[in-house]
N, CA, C and O atoms as a MOPAC input file, in Angstrom:
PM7 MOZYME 1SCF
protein

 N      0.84800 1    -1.18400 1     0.00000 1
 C      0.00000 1     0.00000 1     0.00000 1
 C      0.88300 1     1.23400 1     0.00000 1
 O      1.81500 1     1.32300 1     0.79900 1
 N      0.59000 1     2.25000 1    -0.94100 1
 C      1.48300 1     3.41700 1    -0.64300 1
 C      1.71000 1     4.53600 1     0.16200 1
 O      2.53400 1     5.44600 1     0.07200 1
 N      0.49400 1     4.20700 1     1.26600 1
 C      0.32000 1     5.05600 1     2.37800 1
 C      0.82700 1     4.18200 1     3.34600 1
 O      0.65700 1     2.96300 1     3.31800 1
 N      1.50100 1     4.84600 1     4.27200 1
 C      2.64800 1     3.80800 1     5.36800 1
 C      1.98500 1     4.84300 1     6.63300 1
 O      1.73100 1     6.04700 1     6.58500 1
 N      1.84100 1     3.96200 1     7.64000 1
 C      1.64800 1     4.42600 1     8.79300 1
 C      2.19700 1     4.42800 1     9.74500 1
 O      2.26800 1     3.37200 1    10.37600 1
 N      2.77300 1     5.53600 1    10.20900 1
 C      3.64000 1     5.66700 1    11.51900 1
 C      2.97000 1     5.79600 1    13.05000 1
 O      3.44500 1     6.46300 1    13.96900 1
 N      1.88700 1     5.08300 1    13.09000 1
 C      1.46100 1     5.02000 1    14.68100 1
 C      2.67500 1     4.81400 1    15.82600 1
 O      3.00100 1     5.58200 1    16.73100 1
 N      3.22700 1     3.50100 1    15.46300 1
 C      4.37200 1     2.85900 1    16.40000 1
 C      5.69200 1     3.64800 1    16.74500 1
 O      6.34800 1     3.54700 1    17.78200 1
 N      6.03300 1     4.73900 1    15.27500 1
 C      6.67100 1     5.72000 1    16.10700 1
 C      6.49600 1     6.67500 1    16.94500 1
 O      7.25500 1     6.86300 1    17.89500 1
 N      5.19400 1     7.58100 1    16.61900 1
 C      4.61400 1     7.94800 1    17.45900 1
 C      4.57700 1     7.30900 1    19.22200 1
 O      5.13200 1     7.64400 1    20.26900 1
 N      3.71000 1     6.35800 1    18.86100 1
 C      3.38900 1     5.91000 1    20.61800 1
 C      5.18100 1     5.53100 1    21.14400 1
 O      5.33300 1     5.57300 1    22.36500 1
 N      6.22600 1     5.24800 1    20.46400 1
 C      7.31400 1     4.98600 1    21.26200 1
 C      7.85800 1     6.27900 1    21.45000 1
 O      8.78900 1     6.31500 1    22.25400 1
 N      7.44700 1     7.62500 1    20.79400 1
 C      8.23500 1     8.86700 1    21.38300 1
 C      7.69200 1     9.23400 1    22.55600 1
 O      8.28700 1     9.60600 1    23.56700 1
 N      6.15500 1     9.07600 1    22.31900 1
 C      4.88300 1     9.48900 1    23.42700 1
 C      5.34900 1     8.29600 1    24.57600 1
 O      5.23400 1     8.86300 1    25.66200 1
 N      5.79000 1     6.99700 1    24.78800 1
 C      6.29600 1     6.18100 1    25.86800 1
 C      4.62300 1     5.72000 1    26.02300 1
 O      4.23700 1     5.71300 1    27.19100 1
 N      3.65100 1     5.35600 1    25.04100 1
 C      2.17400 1     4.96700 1    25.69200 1
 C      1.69500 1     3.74800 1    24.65600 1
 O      2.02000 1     3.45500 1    23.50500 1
 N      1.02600 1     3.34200 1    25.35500 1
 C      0.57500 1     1.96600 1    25.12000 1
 C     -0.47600 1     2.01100 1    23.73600 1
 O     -0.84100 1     3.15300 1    23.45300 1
 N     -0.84100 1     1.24800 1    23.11900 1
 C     -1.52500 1     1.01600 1    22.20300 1
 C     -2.78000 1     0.61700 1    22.92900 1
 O     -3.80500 1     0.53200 1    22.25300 1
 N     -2.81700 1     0.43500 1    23.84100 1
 C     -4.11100 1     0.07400 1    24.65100 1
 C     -4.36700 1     1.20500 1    25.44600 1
 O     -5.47900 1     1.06900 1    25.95700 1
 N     -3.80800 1     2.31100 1    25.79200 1
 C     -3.99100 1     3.67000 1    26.27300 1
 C     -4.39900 1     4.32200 1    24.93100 1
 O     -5.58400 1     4.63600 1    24.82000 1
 N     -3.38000 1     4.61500 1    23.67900 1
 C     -3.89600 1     5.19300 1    22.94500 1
 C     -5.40800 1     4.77400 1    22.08500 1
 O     -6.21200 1     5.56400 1    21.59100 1
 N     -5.44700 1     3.75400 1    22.10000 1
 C     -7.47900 1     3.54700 1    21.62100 1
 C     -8.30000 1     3.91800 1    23.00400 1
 O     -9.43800 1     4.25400 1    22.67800 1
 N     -8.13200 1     3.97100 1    24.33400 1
 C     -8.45700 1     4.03500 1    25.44900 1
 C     -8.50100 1     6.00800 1    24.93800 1
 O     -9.11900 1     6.14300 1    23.88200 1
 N     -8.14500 1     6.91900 1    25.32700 1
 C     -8.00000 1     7.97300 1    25.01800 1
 C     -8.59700 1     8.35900 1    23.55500 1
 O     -9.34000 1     9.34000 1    23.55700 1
 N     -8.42500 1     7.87200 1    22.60600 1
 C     -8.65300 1     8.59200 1    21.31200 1
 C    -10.64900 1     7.89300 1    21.35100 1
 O    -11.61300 1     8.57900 1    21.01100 1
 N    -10.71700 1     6.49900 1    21.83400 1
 C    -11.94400 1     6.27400 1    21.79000 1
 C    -12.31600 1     5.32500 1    20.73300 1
 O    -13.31500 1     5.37800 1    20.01600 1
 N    -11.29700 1     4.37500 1    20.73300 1
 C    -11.76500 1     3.39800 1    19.38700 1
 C    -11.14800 1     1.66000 1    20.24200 1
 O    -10.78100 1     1.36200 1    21.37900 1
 N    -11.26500 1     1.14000 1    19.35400 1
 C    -10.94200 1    -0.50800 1    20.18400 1
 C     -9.46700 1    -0.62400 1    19.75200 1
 O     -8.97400 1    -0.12300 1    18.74200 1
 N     -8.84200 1    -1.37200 1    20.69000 1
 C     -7.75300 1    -1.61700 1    20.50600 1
 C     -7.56700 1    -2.74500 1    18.71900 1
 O     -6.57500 1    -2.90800 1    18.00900 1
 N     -8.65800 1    -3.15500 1    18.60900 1
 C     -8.46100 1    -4.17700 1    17.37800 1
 C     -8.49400 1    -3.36500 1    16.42300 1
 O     -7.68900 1    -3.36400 1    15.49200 1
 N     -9.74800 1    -2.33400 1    16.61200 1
 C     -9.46800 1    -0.86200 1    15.26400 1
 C     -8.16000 1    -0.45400 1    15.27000 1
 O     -7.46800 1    -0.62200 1    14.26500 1
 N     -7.65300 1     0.14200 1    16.42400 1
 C     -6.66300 1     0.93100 1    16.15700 1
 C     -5.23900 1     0.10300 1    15.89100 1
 O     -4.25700 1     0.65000 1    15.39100 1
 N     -5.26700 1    -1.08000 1    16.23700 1
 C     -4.42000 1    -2.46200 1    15.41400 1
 C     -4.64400 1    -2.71700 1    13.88900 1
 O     -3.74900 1    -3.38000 1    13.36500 1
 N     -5.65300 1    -2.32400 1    13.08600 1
 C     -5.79500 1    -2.43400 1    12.23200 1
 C     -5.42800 1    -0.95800 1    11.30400 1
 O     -5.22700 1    -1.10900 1    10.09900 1
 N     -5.37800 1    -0.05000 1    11.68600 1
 C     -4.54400 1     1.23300 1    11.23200 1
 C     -3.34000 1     1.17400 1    11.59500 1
 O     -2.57600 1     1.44100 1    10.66800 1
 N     -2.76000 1     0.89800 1    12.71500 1
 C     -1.75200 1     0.71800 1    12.76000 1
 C     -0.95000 1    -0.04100 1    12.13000 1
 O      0.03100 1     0.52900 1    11.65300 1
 N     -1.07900 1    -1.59200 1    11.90100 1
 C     -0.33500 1    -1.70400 1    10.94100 1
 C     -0.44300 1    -2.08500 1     9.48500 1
 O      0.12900 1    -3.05400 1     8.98400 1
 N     -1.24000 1    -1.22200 1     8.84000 1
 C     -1.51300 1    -0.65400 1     7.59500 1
 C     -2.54500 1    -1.50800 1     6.98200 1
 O     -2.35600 1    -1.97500 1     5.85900 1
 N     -3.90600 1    -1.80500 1     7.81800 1
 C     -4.64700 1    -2.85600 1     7.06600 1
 C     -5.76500 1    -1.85900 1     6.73000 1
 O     -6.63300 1    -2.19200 1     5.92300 1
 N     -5.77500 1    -1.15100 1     7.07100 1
 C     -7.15800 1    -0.06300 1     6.95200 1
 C     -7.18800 1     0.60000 1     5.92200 1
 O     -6.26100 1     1.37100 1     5.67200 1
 N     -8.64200 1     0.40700 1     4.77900 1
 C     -8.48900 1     1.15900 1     3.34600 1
 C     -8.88200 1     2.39400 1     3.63400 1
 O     -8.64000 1     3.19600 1     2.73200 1
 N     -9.60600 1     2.99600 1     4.94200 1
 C     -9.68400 1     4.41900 1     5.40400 1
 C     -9.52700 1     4.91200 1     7.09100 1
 O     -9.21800 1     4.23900 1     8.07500 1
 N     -9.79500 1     6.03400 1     6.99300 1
 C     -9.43600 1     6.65300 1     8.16300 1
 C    -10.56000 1     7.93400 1     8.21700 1
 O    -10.60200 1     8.84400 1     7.39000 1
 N    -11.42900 1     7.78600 1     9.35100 1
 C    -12.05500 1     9.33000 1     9.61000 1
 C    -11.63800 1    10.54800 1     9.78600 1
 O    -11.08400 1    10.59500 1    10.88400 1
 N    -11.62500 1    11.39400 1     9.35000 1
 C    -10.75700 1    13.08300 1     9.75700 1
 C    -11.19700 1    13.12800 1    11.06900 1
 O    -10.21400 1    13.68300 1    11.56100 1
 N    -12.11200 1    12.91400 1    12.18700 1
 C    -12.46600 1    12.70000 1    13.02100 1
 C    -11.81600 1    11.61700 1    14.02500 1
 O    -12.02300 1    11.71600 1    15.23400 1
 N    -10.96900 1    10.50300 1    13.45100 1
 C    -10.05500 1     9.54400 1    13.97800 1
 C     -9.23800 1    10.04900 1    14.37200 1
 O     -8.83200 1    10.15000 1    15.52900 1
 N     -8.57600 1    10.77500 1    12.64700 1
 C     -7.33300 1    11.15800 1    12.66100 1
 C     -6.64000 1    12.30600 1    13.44500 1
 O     -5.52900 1    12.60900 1    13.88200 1
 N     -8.04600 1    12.82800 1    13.37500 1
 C     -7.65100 1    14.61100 1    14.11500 1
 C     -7.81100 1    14.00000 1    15.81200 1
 O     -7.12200 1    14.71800 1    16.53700 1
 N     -8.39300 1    13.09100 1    16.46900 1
 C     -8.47200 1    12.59000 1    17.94800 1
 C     -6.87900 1    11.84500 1    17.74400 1
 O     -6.03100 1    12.66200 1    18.10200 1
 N     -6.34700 1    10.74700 1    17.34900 1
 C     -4.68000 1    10.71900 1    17.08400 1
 C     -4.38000 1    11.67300 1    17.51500 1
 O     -4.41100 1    11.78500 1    18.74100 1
 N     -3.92200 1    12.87100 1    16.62100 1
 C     -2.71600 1    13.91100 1    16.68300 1
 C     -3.04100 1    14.69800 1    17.67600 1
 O     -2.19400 1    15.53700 1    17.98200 1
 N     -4.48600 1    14.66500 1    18.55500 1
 C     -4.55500 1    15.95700 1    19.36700 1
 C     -4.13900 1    14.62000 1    20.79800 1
 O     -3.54600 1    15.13300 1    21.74700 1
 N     -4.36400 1    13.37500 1    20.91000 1
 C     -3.81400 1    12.41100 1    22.18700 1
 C     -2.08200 1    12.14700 1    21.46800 1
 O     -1.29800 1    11.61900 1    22.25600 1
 N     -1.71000 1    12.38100 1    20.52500 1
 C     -0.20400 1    12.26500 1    20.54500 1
 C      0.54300 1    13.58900 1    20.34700 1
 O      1.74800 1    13.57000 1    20.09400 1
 N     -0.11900 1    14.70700 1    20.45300 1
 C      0.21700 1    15.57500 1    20.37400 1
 C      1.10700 1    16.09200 1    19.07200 1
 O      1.86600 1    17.05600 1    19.16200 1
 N      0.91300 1    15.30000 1    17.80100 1
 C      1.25600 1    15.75200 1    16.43800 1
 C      0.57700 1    15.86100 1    15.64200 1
 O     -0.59900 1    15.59500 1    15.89300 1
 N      0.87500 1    16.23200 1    14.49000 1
 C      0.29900 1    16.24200 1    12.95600 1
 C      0.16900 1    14.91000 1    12.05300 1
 O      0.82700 1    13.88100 1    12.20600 1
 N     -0.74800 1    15.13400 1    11.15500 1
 C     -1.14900 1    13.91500 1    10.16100 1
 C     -0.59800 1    13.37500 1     9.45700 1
 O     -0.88500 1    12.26700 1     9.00400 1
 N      0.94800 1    14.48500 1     9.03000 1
 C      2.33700 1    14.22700 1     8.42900 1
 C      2.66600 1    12.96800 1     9.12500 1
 O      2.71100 1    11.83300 1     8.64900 1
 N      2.98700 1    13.53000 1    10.85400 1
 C      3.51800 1    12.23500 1    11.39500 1
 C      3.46300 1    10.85700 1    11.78700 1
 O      4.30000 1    10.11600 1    12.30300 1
 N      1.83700 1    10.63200 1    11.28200 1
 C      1.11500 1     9.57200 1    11.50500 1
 C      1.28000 1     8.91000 1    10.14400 1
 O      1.68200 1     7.75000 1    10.23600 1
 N      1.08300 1     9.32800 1     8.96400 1
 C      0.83800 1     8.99600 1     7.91100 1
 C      1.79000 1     9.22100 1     6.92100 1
 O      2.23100 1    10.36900 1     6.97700 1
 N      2.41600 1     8.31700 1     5.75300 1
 C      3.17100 1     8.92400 1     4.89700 1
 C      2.91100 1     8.44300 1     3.50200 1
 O      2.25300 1     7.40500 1     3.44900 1
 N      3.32200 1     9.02300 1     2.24400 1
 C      3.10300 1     8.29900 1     1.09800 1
 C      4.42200 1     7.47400 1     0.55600 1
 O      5.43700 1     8.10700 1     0.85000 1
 N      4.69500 1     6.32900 1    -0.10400 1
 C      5.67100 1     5.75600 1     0.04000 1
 C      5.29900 1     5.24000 1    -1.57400 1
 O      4.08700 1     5.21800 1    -1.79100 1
 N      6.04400 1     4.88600 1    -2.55600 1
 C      5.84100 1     4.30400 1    -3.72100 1
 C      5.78400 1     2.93200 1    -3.53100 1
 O      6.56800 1     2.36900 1    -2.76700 1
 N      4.72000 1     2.19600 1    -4.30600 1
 C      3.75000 1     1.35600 1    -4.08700 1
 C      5.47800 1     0.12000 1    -4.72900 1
 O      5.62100 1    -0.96400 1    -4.16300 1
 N      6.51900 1     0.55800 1    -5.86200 1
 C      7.39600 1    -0.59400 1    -6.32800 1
 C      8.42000 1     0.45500 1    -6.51500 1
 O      8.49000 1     1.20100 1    -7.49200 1
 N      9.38200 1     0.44500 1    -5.26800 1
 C     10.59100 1     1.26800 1    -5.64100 1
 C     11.68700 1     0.49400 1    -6.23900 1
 O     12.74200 1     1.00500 1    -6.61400 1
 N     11.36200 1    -0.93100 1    -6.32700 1
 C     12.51500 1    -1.84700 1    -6.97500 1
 C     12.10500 1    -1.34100 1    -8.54000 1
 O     12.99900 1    -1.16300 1    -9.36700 1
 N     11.24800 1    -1.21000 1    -8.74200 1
 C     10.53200 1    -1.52600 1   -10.44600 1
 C     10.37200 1    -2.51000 1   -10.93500 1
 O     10.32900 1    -2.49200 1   -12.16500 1
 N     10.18300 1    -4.04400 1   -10.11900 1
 C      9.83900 1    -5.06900 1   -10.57200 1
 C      9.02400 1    -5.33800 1   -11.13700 1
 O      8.97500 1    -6.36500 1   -11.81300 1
 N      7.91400 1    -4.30300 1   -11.01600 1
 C      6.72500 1    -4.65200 1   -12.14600 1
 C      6.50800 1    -3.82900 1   -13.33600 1
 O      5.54200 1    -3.98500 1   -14.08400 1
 N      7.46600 1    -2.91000 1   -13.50500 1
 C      7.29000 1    -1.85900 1   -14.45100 1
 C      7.75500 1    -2.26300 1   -15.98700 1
 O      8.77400 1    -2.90600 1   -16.23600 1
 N      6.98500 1    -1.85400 1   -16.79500 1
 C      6.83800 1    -2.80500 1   -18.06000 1
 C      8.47900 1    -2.42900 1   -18.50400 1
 O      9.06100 1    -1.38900 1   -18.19600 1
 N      9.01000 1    -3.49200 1   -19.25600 1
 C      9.83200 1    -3.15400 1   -20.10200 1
 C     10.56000 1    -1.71700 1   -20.95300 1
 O      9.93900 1    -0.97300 1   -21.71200 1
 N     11.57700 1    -1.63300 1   -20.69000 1
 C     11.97700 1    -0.66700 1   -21.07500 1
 C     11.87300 1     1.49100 1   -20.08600 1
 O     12.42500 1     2.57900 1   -20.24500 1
 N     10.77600 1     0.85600 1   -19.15000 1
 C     10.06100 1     1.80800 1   -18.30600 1
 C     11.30300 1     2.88400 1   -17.62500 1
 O     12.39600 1     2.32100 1   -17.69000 1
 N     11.38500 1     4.15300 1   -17.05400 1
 C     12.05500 1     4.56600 1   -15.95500 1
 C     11.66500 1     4.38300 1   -14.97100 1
 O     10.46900 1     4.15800 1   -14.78200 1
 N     12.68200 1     4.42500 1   -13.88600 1
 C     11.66400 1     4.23000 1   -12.46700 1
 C     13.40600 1     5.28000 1   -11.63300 1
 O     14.62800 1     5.41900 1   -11.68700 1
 N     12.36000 1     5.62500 1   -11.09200 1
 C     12.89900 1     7.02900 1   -10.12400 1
 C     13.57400 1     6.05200 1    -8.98100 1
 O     13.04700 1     4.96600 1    -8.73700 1
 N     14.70200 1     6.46300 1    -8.32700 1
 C     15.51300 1     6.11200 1    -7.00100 1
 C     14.62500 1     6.49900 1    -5.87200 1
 O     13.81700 1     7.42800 1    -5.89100 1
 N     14.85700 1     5.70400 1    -4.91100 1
 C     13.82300 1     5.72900 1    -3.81400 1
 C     14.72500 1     6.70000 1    -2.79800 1
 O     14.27800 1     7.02600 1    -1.69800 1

């Protein structure tokens, strides 16, 4: 997926539990296991904005975009593919 999620750095700068942070933000620990490590095809602005205001960052730091094949293993023949 080309959206990468940085929950786990977050909660290890913050020193708090993954079971505090769904406890606080207000979701189940199995939801917020499932954003965390990148199984979730969405996210509420309402999730996201309860995150950054209990970890005290931005949506930058939760979330990033990452290219989906930085090897270029699937890129047709002859293709460019940009350095990661």
């Amino acid at each position: 997926m080309p959206i990468a999620v940085d929950i786990d750095v977050m909660l290890a700068k913050r020193k708090m539990s993954v079971g505090e942070l769904a406890e606080r933000v207000g979701i189940t620990p199995a939801n917020l296991a499932v954003l965390k490590n990148g199984r979730a095809k969405a996210v509420r602005f309402t999730t996201l904005a309860a995150l950054c205001e209990v970890l005290e960052c931005q949506p930058g730091d939760l979330l990033r975009w990452e290219a989906e094949d930085p090897e270029g293993a699937d890129a047709p023949a002859g293709s460019v593919t940009r350095a990661p």
